[in-house]
C-alpha positions as CSV (number, residue, x, y, z in Angstrom):
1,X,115.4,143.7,176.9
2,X,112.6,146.1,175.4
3,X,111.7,145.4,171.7
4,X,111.6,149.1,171.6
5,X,115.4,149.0,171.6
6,X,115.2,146.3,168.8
7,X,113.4,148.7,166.6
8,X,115.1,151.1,163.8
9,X,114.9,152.7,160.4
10,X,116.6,151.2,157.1
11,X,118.9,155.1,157.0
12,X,120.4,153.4,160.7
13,X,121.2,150.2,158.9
14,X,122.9,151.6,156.2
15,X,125.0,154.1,158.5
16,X,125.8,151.7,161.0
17,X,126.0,148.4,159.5
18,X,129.3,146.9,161.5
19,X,128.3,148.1,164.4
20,X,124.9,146.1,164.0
21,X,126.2,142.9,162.9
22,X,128.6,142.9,166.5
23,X,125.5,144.1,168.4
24,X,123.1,141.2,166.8
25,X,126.3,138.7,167.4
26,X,126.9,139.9,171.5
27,X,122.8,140.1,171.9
28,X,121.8,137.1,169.9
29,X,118.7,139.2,169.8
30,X,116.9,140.5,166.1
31,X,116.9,143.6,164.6
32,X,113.7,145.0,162.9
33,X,114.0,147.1,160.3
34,X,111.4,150.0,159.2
35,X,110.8,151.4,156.0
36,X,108.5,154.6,155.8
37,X,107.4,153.6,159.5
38,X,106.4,150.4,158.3
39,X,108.2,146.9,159.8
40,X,109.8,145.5,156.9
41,X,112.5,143.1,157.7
42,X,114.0,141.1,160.6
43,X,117.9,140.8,160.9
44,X,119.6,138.0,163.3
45,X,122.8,136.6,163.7
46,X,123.4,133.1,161.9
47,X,123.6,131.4,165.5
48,X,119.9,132.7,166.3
49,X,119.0,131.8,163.0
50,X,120.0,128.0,163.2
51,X,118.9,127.8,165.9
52,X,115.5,129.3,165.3
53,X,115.2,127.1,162.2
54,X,116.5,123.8,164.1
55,X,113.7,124.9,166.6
56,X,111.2,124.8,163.8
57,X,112.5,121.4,162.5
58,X,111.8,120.0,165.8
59,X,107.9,121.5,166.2
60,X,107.6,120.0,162.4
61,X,108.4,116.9,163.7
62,X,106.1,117.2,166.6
63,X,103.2,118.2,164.4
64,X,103.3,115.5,162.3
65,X,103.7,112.9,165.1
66,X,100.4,114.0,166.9
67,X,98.9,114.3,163.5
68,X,99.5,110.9,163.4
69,X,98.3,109.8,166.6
70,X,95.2,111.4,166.0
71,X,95.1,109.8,162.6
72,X,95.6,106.2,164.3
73,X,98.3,106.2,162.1
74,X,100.8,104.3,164.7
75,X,102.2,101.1,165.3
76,X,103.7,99.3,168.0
77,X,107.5,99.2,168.8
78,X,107.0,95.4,168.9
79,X,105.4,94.9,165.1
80,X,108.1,97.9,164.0
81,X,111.3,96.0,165.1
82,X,109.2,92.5,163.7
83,X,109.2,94.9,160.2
84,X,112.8,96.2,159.7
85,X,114.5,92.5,160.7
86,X,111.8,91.0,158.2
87,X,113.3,93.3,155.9
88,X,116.7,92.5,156.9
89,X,116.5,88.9,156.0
């Protein structure tokens, strides 16, 4: 799918506004939105939304892991387990 589709002006948003939020729902693909031939907004479906952010969540998690790899912040699974049942007792 071209992007070039994906592209419109706010005066098509407010005329067609239904018929936008079924296209964004069938396509699962975002809308941009101009304003004075400027890209101003992005509009998705809630689906592609969650799932964008739940994307995100994961890379966050990611990130921070190697962070603390290269950190040396780690421990073993061994000394972990040997932690939570110490904390257990």
């Amino acid at each position: 799918m071209s992007l070039s589709h994906q592209i419109k002006p706010i005066s098509y948003l407010k005329t067609n506004a239904a018929e936008i939020i079924r296209d964004l729902h069938k396509k699962q693909a975002p809308l941009f939105i101009t304003q004075n031939g400027e890209a101003k907004v992005v509009v998705q479906d809630i689906a592609s939304y969650e799932s964008l952010q739940n994307t995100l969540a994961l890379l966050k998690i990611l990130a921070l892991g190697h962070q603390q790899v290269e950190e040396d912040n780690v421990a073993s699974a061994v000394d972990l387990i040997k932690r939570i049942r110490k904390k257990r007792d």
